[in-house]
N, C-alpha and C positions, 0 to 999 in steps of 0.2 A: 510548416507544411500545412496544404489548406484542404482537406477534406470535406468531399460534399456531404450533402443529407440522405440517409437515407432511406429510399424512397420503395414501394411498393414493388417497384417494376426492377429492381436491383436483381443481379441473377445470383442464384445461390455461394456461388463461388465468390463475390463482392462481400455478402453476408458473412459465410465463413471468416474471410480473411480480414473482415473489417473487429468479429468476434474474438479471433486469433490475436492481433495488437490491442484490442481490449485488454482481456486475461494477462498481455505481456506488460501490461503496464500496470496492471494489479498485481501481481506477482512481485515486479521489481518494487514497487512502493511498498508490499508487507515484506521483502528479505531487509531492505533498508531500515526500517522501523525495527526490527529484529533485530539489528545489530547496533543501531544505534541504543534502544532499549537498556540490552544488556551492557555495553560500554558505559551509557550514562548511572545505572545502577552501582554496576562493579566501583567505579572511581567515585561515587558518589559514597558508597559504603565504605570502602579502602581511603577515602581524603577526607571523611567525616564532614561531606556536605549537604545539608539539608535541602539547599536547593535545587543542585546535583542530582540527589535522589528523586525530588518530587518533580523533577523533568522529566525523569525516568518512566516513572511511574506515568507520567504525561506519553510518554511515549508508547508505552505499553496499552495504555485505552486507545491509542492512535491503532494497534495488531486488531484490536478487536472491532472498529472500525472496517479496519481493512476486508475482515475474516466477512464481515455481513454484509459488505459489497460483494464479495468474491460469491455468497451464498446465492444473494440475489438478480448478481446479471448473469 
């Protein structure tokens, strides 16, 4: 789907709603990272894998990431 730019002269309700699937895609991108997180931790911890873990942990800087987007738009 191809979304314009936008532009000064946008009416609030454009804004809004354009802010609204913002937020909805940040939202689903940090619950995702969140579960993947803890799944890649848990089996990494429970299967004694190292690299298992340190994907995890890869994932887990990905929440916090997410978290200082979320602050910032």
């Amino acid at each position: 789907m191809d979304y314009p730019e936008l532009t000064s002269s946008d009416s609030p309700q454009m804004r809004r709603e354009r802010e609204e699937r913002i937020q909805g895609i940040i939202n689903t991108g940090l619950v995702c990272n969140i579960f993947l997180a803890i799944i890649k931790v848990t089996f990494g911890i429970f299967g004694h894998s190292r690299a298992l873990l340190a994907d995890g942990v890869n994932s887990t800087s990905d929440i916090v990431y997410y978290i200082v987007v979320k602050i910032f738009t």
